[in-house]
Backbone as CSV, one residue per row, in Angstrom:
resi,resn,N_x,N_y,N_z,CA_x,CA_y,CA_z,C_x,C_y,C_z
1,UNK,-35.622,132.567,-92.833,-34.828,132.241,-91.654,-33.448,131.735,-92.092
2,UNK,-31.990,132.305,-91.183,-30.989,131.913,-92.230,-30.444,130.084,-91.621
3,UNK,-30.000,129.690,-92.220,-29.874,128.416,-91.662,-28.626,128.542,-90.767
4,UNK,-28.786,127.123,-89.809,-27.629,127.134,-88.406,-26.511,127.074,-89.110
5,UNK,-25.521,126.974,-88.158,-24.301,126.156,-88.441,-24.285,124.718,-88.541
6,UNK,-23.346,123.971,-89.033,-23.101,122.682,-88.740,-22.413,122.178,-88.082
7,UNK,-23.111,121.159,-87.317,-22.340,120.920,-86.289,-21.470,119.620,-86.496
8,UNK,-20.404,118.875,-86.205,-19.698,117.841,-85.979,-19.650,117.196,-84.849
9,UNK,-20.305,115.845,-84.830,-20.498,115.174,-83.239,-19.693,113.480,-83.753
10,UNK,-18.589,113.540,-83.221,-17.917,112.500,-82.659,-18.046,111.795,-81.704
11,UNK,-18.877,110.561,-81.999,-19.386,109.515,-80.891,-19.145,108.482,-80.826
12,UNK,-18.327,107.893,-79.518,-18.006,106.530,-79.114,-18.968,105.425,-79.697
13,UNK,-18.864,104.414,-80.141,-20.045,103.313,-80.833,-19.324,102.111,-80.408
14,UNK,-19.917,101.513,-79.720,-19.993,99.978,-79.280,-20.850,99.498,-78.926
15,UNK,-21.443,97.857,-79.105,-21.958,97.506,-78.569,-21.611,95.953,-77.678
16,UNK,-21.404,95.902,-76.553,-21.007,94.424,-75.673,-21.624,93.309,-76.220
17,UNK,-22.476,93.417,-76.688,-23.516,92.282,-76.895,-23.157,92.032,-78.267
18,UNK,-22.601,92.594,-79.277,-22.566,92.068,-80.405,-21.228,91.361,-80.505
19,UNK,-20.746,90.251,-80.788,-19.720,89.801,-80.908,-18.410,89.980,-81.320
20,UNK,-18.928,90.296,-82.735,-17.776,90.801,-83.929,-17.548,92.515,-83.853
21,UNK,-18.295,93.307,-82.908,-18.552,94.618,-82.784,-16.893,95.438,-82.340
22,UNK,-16.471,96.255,-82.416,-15.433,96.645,-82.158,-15.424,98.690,-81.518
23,UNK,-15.064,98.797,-80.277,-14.910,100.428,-80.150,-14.368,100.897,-81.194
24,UNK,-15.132,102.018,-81.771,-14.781,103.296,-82.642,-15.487,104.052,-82.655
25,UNK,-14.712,105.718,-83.397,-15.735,106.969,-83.456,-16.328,106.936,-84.352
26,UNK,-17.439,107.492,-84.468,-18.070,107.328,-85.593,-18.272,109.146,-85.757
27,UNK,-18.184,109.628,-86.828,-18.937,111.031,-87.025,-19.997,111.788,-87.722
28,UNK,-20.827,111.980,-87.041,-21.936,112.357,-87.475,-22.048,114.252,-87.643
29,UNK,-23.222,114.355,-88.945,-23.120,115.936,-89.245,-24.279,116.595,-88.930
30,UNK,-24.653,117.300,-88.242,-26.271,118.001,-87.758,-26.488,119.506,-87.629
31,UNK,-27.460,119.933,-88.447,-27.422,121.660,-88.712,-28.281,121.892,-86.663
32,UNK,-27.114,122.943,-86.240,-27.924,123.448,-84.978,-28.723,124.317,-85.456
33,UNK,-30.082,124.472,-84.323,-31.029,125.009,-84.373,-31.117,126.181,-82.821
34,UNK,-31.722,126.700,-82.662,-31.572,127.821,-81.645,-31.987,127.112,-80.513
35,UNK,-31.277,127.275,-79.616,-31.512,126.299,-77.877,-31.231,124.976,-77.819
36,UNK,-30.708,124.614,-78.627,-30.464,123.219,-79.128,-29.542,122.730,-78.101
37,UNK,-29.662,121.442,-77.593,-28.552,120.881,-76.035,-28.257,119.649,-77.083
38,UNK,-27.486,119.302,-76.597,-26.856,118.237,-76.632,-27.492,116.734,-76.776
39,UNK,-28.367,116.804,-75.807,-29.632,115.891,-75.762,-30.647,115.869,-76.819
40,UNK,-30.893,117.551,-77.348,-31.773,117.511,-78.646,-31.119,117.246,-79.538
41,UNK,-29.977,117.666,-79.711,-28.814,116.756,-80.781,-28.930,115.260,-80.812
42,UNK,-28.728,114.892,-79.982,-28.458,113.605,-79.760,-29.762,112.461,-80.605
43,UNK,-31.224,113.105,-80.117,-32.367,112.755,-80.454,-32.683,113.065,-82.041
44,UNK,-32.272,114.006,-82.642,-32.532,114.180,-83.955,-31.563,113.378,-84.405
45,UNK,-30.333,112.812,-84.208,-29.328,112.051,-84.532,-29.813,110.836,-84.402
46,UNK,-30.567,110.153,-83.416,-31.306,108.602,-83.708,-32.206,108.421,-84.304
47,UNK,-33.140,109.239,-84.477,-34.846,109.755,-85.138,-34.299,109.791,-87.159
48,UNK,-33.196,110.625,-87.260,-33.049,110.997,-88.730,-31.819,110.477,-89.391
49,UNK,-30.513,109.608,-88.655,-29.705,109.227,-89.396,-29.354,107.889,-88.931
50,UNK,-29.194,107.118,-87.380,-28.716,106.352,-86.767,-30.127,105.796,-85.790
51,UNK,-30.747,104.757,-86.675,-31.262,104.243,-84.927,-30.962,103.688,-83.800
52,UNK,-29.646,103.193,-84.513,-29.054,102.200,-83.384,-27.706,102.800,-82.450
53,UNK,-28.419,104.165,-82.591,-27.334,105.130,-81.320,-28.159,104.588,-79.841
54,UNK,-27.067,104.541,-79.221,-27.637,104.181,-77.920,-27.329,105.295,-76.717
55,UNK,-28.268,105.888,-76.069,-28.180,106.482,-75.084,-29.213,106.959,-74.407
56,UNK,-29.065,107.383,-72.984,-30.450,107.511,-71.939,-30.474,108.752,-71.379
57,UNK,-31.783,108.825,-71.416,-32.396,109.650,-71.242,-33.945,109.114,-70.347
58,UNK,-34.151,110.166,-69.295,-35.747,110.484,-68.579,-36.348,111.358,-68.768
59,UNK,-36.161,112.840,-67.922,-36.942,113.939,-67.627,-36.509,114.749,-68.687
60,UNK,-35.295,114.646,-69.134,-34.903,116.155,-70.027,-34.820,117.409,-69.727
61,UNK,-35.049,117.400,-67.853,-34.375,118.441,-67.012,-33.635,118.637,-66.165
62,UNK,-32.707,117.727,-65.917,-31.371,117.578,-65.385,-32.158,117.199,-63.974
63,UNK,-32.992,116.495,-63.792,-33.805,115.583,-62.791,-33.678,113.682,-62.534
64,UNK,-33.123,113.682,-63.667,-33.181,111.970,-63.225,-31.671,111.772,-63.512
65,UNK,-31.013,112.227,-63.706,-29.410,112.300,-64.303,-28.916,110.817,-65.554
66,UNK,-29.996,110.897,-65.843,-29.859,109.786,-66.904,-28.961,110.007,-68.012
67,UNK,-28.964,110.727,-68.362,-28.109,111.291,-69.568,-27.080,112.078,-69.668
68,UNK,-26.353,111.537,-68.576,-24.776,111.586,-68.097,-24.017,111.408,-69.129
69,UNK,-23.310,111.899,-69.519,-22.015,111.280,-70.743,-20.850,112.533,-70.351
70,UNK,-19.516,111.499,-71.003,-18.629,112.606,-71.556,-18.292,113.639,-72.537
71,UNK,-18.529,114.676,-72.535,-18.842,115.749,-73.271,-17.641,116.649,-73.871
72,UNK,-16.557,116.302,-74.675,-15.162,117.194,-74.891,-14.438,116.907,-73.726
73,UNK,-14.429,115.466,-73.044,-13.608,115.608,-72.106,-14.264,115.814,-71.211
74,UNK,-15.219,116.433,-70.700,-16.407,116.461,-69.359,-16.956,115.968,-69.028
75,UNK,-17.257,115.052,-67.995,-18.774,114.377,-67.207,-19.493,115.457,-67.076
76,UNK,-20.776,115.577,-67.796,-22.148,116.099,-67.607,-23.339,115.766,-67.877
77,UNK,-24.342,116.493,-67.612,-25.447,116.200,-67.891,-26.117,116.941,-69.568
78,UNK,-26.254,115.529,-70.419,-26.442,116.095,-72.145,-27.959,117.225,-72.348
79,UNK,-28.537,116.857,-71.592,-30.010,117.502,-71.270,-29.534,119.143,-70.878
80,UNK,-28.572,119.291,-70.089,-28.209,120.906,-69.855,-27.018,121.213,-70.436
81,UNK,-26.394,120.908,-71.400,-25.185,121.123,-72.112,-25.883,121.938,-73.608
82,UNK,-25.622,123.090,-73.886,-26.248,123.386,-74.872,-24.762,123.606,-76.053
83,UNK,-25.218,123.318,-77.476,-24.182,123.086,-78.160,-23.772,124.746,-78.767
84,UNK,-24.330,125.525,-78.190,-23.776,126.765,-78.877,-22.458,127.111,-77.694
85,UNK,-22.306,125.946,-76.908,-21.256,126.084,-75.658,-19.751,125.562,-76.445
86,UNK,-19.823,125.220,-77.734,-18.554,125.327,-78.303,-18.620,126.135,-79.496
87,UNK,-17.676,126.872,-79.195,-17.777,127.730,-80.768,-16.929,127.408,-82.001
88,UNK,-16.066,125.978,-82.012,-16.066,125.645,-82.937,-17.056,124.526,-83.687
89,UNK,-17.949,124.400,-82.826,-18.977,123.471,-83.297,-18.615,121.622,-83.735
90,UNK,-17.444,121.051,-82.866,-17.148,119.749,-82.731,-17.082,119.606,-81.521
91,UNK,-18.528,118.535,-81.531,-18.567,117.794,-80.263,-18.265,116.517,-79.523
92,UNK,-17.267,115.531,-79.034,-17.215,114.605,-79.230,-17.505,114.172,-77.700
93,UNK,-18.216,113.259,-78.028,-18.980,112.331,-76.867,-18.932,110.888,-76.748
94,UNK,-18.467,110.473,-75.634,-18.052,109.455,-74.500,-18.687,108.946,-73.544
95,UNK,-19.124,107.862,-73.322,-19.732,106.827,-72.307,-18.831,106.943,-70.724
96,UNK,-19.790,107.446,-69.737,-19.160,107.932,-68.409,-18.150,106.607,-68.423
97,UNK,-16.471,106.598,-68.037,-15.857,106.231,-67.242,-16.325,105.606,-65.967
98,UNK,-15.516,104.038,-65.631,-16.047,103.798,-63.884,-17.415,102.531,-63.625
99,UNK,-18.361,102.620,-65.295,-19.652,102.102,-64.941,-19.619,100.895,-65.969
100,UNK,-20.226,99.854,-66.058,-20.200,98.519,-66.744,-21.093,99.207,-68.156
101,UNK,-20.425,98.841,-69.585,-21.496,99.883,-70.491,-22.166,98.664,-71.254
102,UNK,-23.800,99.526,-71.399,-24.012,98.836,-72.331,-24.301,98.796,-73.431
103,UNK,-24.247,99.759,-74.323,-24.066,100.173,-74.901,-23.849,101.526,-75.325
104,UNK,-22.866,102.154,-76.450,-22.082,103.547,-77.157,-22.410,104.289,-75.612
105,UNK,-23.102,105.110,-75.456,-22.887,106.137,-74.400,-23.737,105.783,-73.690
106,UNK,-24.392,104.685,-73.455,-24.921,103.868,-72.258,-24.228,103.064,-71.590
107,UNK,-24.348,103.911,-69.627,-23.647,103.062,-68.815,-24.868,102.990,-67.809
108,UNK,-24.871,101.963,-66.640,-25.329,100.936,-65.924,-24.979,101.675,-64.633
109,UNK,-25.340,102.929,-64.812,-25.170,103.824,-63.275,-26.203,103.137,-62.009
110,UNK,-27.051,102.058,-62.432,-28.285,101.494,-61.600,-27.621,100.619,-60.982
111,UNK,-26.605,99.970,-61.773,-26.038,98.623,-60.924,-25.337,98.963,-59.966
112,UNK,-24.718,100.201,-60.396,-23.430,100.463,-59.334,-24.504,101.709,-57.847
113,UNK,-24.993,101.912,-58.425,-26.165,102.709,-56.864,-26.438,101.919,-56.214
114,UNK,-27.274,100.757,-56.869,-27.670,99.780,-55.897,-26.643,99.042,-54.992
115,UNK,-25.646,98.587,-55.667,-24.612,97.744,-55.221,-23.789,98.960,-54.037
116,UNK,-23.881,100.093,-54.349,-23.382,101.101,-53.238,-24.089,101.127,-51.873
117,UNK,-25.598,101.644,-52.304,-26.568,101.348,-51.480,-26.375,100.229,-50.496
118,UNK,-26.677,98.570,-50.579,-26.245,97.830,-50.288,-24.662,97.395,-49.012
119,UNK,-23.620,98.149,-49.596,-22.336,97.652,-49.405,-22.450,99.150,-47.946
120,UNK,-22.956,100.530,-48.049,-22.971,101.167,-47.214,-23.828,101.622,-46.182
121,UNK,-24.956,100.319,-46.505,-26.558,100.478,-46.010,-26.855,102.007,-45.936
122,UNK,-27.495,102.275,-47.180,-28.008,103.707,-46.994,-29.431,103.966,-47.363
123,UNK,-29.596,103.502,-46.110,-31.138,103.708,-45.371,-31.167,104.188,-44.041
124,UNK,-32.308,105.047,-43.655,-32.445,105.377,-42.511,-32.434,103.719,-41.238
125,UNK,-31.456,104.017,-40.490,-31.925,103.300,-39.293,-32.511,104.048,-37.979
126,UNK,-33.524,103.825,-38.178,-34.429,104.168,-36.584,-34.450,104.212,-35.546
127,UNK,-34.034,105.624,-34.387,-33.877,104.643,-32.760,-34.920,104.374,-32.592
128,UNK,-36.333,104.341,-32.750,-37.885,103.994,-32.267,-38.030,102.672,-33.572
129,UNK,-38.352,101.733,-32.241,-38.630,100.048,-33.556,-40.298,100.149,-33.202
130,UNK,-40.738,101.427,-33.234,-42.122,101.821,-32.699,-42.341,101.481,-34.278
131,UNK,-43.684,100.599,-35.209,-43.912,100.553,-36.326,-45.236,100.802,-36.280
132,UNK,-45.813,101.667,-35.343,-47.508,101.770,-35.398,-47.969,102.888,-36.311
133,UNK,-49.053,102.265,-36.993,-48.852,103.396,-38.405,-49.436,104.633,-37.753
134,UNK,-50.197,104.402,-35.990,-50.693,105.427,-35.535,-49.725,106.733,-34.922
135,UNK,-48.396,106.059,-34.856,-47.304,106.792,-34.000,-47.300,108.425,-34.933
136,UNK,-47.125,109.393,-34.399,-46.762,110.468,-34.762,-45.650,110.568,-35.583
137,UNK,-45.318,111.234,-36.866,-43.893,111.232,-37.148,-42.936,111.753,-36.322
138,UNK,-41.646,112.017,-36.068,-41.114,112.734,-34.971,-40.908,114.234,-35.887
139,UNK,-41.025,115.006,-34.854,-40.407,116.635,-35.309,-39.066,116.767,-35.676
140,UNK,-38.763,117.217,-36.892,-37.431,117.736,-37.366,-37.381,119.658,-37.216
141,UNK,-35.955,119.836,-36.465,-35.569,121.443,-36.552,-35.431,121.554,-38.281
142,UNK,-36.062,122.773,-38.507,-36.038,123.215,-39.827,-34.805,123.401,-40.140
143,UNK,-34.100,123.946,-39.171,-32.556,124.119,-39.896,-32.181,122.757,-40.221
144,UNK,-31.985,122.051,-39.922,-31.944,120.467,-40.119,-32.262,119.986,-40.853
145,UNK,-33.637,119.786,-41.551,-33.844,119.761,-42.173,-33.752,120.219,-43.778
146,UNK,-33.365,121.667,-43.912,-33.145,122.030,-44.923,-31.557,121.335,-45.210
147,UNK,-30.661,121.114,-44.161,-29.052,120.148,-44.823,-29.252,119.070,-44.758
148,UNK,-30.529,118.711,-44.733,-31.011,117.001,-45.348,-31.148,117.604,-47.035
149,UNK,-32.111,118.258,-46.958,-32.516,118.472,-48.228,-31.657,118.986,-49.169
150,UNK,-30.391,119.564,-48.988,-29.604,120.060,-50.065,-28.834,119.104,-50.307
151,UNK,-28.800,117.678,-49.413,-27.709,116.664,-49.588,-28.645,115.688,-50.688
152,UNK,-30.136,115.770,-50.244,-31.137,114.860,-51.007,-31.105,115.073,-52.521
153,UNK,-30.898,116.364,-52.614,-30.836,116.857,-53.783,-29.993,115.805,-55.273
154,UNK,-29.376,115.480,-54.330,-28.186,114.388,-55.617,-29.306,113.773,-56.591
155,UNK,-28.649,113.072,-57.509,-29.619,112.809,-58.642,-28.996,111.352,-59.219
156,UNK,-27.846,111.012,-58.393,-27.230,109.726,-58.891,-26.783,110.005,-60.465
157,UNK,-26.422,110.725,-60.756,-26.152,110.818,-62.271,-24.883,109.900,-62.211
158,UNK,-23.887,110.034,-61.861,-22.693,109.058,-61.543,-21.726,110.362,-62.279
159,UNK,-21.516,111.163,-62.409,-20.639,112.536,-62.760,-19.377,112.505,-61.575
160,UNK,-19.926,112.505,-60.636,-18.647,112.693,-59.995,-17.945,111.634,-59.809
161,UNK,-18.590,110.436,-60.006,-17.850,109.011,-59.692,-16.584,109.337,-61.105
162,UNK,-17.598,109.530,-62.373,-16.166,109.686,-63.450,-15.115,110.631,-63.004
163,UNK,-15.951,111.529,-62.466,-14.846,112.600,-62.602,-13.487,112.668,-61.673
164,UNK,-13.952,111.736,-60.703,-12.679,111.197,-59.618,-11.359,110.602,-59.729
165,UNK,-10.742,110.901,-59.988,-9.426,110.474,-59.967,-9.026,108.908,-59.368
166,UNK,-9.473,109.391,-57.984,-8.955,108.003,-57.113,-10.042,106.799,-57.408
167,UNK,-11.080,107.228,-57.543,-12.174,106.366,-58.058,-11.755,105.254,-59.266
168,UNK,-11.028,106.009,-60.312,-10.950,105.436,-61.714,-9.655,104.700,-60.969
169,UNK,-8.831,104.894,-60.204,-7.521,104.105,-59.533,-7.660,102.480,-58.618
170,UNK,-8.633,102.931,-58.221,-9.175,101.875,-57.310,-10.887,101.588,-57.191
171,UNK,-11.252,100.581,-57.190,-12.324,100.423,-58.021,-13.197,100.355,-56.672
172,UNK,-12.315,99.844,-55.544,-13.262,99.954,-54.317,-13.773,101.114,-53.211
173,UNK,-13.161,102.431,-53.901,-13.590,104.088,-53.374,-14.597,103.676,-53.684
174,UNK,-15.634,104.488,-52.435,-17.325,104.569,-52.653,-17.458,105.966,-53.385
175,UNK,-16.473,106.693,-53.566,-16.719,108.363,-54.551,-17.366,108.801,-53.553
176,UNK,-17.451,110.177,-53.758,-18.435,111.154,-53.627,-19.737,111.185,-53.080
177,UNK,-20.333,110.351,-53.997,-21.703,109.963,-54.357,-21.943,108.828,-52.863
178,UNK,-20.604,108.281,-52.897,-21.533,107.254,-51.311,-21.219,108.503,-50.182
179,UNK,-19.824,109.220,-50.253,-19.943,110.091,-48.739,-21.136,111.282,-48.528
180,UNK,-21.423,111.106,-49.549,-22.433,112.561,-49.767,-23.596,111.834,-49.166
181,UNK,-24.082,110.238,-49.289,-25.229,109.898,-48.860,-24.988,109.463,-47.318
182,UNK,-23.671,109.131,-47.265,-23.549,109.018,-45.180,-23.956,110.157,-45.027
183,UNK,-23.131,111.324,-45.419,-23.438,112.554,-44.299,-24.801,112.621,-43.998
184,UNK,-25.493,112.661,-45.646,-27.079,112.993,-44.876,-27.640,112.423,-43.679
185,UNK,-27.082,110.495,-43.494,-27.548,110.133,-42.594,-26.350,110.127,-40.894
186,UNK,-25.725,110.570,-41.316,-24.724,110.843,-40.344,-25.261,112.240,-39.545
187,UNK,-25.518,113.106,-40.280,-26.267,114.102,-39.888,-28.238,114.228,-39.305
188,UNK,-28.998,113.432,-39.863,-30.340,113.068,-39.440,-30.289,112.600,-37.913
189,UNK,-30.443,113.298,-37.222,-31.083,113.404,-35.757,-31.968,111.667,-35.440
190,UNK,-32.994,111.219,-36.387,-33.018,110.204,-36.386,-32.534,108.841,-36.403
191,UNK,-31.705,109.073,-36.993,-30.577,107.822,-37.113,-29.894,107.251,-35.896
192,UNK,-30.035,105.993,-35.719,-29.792,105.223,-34.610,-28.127,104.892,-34.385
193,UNK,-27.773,105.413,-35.609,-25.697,105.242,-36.108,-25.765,106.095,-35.515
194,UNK,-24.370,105.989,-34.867,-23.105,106.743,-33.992,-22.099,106.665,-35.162
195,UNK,-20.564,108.073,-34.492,-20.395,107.974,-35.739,-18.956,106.375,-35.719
196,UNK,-18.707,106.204,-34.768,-18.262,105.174,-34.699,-18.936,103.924,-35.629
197,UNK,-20.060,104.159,-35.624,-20.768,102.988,-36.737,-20.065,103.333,-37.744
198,UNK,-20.112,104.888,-38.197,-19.992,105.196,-39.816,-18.457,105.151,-39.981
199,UNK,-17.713,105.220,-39.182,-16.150,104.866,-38.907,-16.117,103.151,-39.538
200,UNK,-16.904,102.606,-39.567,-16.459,101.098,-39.473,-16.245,100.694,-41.139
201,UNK,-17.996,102.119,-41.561,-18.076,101.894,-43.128,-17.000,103.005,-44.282
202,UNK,-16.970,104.104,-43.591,-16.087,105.024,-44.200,-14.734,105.518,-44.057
203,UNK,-14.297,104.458,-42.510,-13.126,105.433,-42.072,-11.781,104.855,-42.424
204,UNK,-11.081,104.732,-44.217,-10.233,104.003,-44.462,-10.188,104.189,-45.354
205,UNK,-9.582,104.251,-46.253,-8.641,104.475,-47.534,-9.959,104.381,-49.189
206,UNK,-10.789,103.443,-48.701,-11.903,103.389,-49.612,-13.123,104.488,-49.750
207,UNK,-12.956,104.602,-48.476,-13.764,106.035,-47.719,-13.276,107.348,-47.484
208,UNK,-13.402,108.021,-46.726,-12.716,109.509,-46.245,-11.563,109.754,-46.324
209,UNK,-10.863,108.826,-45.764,-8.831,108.915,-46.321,-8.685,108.415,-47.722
210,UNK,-9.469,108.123,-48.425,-9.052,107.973,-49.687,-9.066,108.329,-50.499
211,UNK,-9.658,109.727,-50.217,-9.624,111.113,-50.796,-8.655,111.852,-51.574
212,UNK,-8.265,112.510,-52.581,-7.110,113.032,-52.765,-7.698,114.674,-52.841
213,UNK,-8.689,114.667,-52.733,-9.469,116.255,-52.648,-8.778,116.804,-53.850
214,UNK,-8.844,116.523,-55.073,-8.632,117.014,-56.428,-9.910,117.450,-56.823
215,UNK,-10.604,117.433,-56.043,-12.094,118.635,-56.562,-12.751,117.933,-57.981
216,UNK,-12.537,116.951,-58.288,-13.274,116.841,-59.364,-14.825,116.761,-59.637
217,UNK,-15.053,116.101,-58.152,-16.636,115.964,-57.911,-17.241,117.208,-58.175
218,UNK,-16.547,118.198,-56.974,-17.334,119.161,-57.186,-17.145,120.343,-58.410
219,UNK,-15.912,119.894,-58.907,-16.203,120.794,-60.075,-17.004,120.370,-61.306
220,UNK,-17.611,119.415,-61.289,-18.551,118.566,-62.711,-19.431,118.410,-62.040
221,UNK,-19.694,118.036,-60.883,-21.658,117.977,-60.093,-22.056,119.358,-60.725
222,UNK,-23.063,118.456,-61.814,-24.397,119.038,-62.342,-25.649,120.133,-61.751
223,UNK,-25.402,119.420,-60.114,-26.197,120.166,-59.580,-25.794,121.136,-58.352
224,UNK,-24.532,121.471,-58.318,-23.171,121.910,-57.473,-23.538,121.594,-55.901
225,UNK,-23.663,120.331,-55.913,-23.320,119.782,-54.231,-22.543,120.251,-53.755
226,UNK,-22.179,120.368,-52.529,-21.247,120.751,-51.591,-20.238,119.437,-51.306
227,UNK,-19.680,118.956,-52.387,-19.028,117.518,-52.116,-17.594,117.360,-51.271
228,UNK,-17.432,118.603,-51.283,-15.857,118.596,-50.288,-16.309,119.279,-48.886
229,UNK,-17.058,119.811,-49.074,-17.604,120.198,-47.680,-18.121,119.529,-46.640
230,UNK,-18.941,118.059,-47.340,-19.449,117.222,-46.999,-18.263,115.696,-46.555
231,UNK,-17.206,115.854,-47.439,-15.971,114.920,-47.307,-15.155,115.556,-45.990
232,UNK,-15.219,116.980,-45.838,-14.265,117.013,-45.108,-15.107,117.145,-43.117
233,UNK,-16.694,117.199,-43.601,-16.692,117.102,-42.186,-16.692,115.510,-42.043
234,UNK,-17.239,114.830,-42.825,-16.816,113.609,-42.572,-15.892,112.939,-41.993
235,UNK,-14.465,113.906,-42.387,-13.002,113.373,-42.248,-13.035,113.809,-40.547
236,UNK,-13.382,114.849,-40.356,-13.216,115.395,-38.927,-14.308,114.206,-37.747
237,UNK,-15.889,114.037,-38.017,-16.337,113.197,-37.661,-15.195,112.170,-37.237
238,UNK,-15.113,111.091,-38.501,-13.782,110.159,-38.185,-13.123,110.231,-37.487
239,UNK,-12.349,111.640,-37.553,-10.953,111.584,-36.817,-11.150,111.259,-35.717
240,UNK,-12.152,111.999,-35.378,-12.675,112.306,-33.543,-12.664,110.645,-33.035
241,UNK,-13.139,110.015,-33.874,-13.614,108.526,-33.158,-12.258,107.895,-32.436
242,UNK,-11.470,108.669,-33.375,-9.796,107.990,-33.306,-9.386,108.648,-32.408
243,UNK,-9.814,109.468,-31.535,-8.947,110.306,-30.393,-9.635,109.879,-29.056
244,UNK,-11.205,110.110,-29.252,-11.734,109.017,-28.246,-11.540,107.732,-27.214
């Protein structure tokens, strides 16, 4: 069998917690193997030269978006990035932009969901305060249902939060990632919000006007959301409240 190429992986190394610790690249050398991602790179790189590389990982199928990093300059997902995707074979990798790190290419995408979650209540609110576990669920139109489900689809990886422009400008944009979770509930037939409610949480410079529609979301979502499609009925929603 003839042997791979070699590859060159340039990786951010810090750690917060160590005192005397300082940001730098460090470069590491690894023969590719056939199907090899980024993620399997990454893993033979802590296993055989570095244990104290830091980075996350879950499913290893672009399902839990854990293993988000910057990739040559890209927010993606390391699990579907395969390294025969550069043909000069130098890869250099970066800790997502935007998120509190905690270590080399570990960031704290949990703190900032939750704290989103929270700040835009994104949970279903109910018009029935009916809580009988006997009650029927209510019927959803299938069409309806299926533009719940392509919005559900998100994976929180935090990709488009880096990849935002206005996001990295102002720290109080909810990104992408929060308008993408109104619509779903802006759109659910269930939901007890008007959109005047969602006007109160989105309709302002942090939210829907604070947009610069530079496409970044949707050109780096991993899993190609409809993120401007979803921003701009939003924007129209809004407007309406304002003509009302």
């Amino acid at each position: 069998m003839s042997q791979g190429r070699q590859l060159t992986f340039n990786i951010f190394r810090y750690d917060p917690q160590e005192p005397n610790d300082k940001p730098k690249m460090v470069r590491y050398q690894l023969t590719e193997t056939p199907g090899m991602t980024v993620f399997i790179a990454l893993n033979k790189l802590r296993e055989e030269q570095d244990t104290s590389l830091q980075f996350d990982f879950v499913c290893r199928a672009g399902i839990c978006g854990s293993c988000a990093m910057v990739i040559n300059g890209f927010p993606t997902l390391a699990c579907r990035t395969l390294t025969a995707k550069y043909p000069k074979g130098e890869i250099t990798l970066m800790p997502l932009p935007g998120f509190e790190l905690i270590g080399d290419l570990s960031v704290n995408t949990g703190k900032f969901m939750r704290e989103l979650a929270e700040r835009l209540k994104l949970w279903l609110h109910p018009k029935s305060n009916d809580i009988s576990v006997h009650r029927l669920e209510d019927p959803m139109d299938p069409d309806e249902a299926a533009r719940l489900y392509e919005l559900e689809r998100c994976v929180e990886c935090g990709v488009c939060v880096s990849a935002c422009a206005t996001k990295q400008m102002r720290e109080t944009f909810v990104g992408a990632v929060g308008m993408m979770k109104i619509a779903r509930f802006e759109m659910d037939s269930r939901d007890a919000r008007t959109a005047e409610d969602f006007y109160h949480v989105i309709g302002n410079q942090d939210g829907v006007f604070g947009c610069m529609t530079l496409l970044g979301c949707q050109d780096n979502c991993p899993k190609d959301l409809p993120h401007m499609q979803q921003i701009a009925y939003l924007r129209r929603k809004m407007a309406m409240t304002l003509i009302r």
